[in-house]
N, C-alpha and C positions, 0 to 999 in steps of 0.2 A: 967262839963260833957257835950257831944256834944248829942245832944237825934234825931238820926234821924226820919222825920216823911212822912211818907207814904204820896204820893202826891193825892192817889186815883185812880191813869193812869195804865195801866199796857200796857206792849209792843203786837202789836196787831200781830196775826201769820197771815204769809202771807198766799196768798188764793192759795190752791193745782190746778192748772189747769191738764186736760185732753185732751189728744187729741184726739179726735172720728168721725165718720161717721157720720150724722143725714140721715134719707132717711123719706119722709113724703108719705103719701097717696094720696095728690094730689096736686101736684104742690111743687114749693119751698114756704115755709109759715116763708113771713116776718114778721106778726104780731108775731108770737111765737121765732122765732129768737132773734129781737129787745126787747123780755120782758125777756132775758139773760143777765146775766154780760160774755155772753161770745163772741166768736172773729172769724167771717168766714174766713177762709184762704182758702176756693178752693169751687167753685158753678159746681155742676156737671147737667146740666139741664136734659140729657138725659134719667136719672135715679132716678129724684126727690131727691137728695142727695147735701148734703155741709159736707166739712170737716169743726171740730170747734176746738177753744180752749176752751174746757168749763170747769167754775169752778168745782170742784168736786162733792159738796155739792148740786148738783145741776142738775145731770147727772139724778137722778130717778126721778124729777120732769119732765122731758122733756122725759123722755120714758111714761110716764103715760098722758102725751097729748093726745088728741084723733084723731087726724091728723098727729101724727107721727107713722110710721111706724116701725123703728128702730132706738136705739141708739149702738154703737158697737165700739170698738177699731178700733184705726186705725192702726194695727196692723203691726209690721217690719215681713220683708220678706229679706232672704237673695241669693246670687245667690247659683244655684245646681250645686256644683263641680263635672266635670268629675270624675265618679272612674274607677282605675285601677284596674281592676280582678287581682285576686293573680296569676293566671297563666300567663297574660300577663306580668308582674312583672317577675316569677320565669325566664321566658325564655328570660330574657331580652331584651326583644323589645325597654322599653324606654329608653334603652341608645341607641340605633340604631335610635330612633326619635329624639334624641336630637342631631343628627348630620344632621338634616334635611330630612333623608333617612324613607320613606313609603310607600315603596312600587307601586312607581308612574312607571305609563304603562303597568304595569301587568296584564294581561287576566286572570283571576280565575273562571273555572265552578263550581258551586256546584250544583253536581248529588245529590238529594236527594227532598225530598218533595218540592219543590219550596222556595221560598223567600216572605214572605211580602212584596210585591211594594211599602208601603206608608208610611213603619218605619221611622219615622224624623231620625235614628241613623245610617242609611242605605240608601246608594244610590245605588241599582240597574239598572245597564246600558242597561241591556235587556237579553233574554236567551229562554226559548223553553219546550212545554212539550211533555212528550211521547202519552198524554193520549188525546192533542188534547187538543182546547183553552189555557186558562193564565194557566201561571205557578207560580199564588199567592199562595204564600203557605197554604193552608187548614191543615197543623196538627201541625205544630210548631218548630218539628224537624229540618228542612233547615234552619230558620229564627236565630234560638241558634246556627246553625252551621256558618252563615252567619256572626252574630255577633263576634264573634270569630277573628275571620279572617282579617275582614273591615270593622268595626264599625267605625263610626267616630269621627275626631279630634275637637270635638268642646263644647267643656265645656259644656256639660250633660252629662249622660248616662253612657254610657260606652264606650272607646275606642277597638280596635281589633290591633292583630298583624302587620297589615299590611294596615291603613286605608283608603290610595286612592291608592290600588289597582281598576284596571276594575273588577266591579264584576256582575255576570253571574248568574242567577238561571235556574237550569235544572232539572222539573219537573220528576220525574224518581220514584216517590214513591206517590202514593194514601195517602189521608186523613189519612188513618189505618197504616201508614208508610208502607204499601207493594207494591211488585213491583215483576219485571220481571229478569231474566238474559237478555231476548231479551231487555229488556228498557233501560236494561243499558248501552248495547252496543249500542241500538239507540241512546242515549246521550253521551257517548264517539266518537260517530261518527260524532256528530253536534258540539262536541268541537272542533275535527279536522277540520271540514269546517271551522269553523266560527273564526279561527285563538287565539286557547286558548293556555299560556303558562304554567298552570298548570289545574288539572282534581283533586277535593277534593271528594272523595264518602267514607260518613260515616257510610257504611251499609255492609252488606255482608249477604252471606251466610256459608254454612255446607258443600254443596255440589260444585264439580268442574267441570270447565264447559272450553272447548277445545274451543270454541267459543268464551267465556268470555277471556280468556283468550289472543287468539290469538286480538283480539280487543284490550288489554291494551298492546300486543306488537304492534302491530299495531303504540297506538297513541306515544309511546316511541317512535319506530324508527321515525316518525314522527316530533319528537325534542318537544314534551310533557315532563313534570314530572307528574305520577299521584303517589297520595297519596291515601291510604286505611287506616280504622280504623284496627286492630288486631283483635278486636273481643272481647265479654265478655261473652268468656266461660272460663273464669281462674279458678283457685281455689285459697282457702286459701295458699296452699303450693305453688301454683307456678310448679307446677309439670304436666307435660304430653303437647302434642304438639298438639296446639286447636285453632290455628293459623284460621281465616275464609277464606273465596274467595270475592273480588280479591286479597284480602293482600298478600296470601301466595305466589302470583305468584312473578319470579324474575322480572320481570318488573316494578313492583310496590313496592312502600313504604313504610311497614305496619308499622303502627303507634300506639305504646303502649301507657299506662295511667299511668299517678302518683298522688299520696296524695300531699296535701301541706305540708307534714312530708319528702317529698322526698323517700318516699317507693312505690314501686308499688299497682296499685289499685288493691283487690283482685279479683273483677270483669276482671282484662286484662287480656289478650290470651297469651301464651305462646310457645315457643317453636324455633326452631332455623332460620324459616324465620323473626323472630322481628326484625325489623332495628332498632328503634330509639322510646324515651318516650319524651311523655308530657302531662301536667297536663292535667288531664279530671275528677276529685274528685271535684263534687258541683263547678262548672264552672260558675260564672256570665254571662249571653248576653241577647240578644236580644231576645226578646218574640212575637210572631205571633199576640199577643192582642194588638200589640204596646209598650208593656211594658220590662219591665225587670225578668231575672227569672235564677233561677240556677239549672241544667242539671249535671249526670254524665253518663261517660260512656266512652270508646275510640273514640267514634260518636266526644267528646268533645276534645278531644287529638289531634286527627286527621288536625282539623284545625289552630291549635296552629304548627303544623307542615308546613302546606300549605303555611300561612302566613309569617312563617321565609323562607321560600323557594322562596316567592316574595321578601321580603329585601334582600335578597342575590341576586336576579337575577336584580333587580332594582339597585344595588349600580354597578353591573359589567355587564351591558348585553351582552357584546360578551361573556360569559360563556355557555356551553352547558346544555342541560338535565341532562346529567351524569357528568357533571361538579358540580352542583349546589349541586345534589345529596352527590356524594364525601366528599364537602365540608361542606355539614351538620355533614355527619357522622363523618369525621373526625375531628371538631370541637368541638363533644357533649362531655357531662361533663360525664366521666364512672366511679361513685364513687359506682360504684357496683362488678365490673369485673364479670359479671354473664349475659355473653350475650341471653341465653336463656329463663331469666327473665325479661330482662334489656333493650337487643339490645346492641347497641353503647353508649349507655349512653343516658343521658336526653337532647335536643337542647336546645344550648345555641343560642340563635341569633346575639349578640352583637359578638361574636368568632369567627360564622359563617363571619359574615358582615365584620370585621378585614381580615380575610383568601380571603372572596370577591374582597377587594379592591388592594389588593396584588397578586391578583394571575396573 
């Protein structure tokens, strides 16, 4: 009989290493280092810190030094991918980016509370206010509308419809988002000097104004397109004509809202001056804190409109105002047949941009 017998040895487990931070209290402290079984791979002098290998079993001994300050992971970080807002998605912009087309030489004002100047997501080229000094935006509203529009291409944040468009902020709305009819035809009027090819104001009012008015004929014959929200006096039914100003004017492009269900927002305007929908239902952009934030409203629609209206006029620029125009409407997706709800249906951009290059 073979009788095996136990040699006494057993197989020894290997030793769990860690990778961490050490940061000490004053200075780098070699004496405590060297009384480890473990392995400096990186001296940071600046900050009293070494990255280590250190065995495991061994980690709470070296936080319990009295001249270390922290033991801590060296913890993985991965890169923050661009997101694509659902709406920028529904109206298919990035298939228009992915033929290289964004909107490049476009003049875009946005009349509305001003712009952040210093949004890393955001390059503001320059623009003007009504009220006298910058036209940094102090209330948030322009900065969401901004983002929208021409956020940029570069792997954070969030991208816009139309992201190296010229973009413009024109101070036209106080901190409290209020403002003037006078202000805004001051700003439509600083669009026209200042050589703008589209005018985005996500604001309106109730009342109609002959001034207001002839100002957005004005920048039209001028060889403008301006774009207006619709308004969010809607109802649940969709019923009755609450259409705001400047939208309802024919000169202008009132811009209704949809769900990411593809239904109208109940919040949008209604009625038979609606040209055209897009997503404005909890809208990702850009935030006046620097940050990111989500917004609804036709405010939010409105530039998702403006933006496809620069890919269109960037892919064919000998196209006219009322060319571009056209081309929107008769592009958009109408899986409603219910213009007075609806408009023309919802902008497709990537349709739009096809009919652009072609025309």
């Amino acid at each position: 009989m073979l009788i095996l017998v136990s040699s006494g040895f057993s197989m020894a487990r290997p030793v769990e290493f860690e990778r961490v931070i050490v940061g000490f209290e004053k200075g780098i402290d070699k004496n405590v280092i060297q009384n480890t079984e473990g392995k400096v791979v990186k001296e940071f002098d600046f900050i009293n810190a070494v990255v280590m290998e250190l065995p495991a079993h061994t980690v709470q001994t070296m936080e319990s030094h009295p001249n270390v300050k922290y033991v801590e992971p060296d913890a993985e970080v991965k890169a923050l991918n661009q997101t694509v807002p659902w709406g920028i998605d529904r109206v298919n912009a990035p298939d228009v980016h992915s033929d290289n087309q964004y909107g490049d030489g476009i003049r875009v004002s946005v009349l509305d509370t001003g712009i952040l100047l210093n949004h890393e997501d955001l390059n503001v080229m320059g623009g003007y206010s009504v009220f006298g000094g910058s036209y940094n935006d102090d209330n948030g509203h322009g900065t969401h509308v901004a983002g929208t529009i021409a956020a940029l291409d570069n792997h954070y944040g969030v991208i816009g419809v139309s992201p190296q468009v010229d973009l413009y902020g024109v101070k036209v709305l106080d901190s409290r988002g209020s403002g003037s009819y006078s202000g805004i035809i001051e700003g439509i009027y600083w669009s026209m000097n200042n050589n703008m090819d589209i005018i985005n104001m996500s604001l309106g009012g109730s009342v109609g104004s002959v001034a207001l008015e002839d100002a957005c004929n004005a920048a039209t014959d001028a060889g403008l397109l301006v774009v207006a929200a619709a308004g969010n006096s809607g109802n649940f039914f969709g019923w009755g004509d609450n259409i705001g100003y400047p939208a309802k004017y024919p000169s202008v492009m009132a811009v209704g809202s949809t769900t990411s269900s593809d239904s109208r927002s109940s919040f949008s305007s209604t009625g038979p001056d609606l040209e055209i929908m897009a997503p404005g239902s909890n809208i990702l952009s850009t935030t006046y804190n620097g940050g990111y934030g989500s917004m609804s409203g036709t405010s939010m629609a409105c530039p998702h409109a403006a933006g496809v209206a620069a890919l269109v006029w960037s892919a064919n620029e000998n196209l006219t105002n009322q060319q571009v125009r056209d081309i929107i409407n008769d592009s958009a997706n109408d899986m409603w047949n219910n213009p007075s709800r609806y408009g023309n249906g919802l902008i497709d951009a990537h349709e739009a941009y096809l009919y652009a290059i072609s025309y």
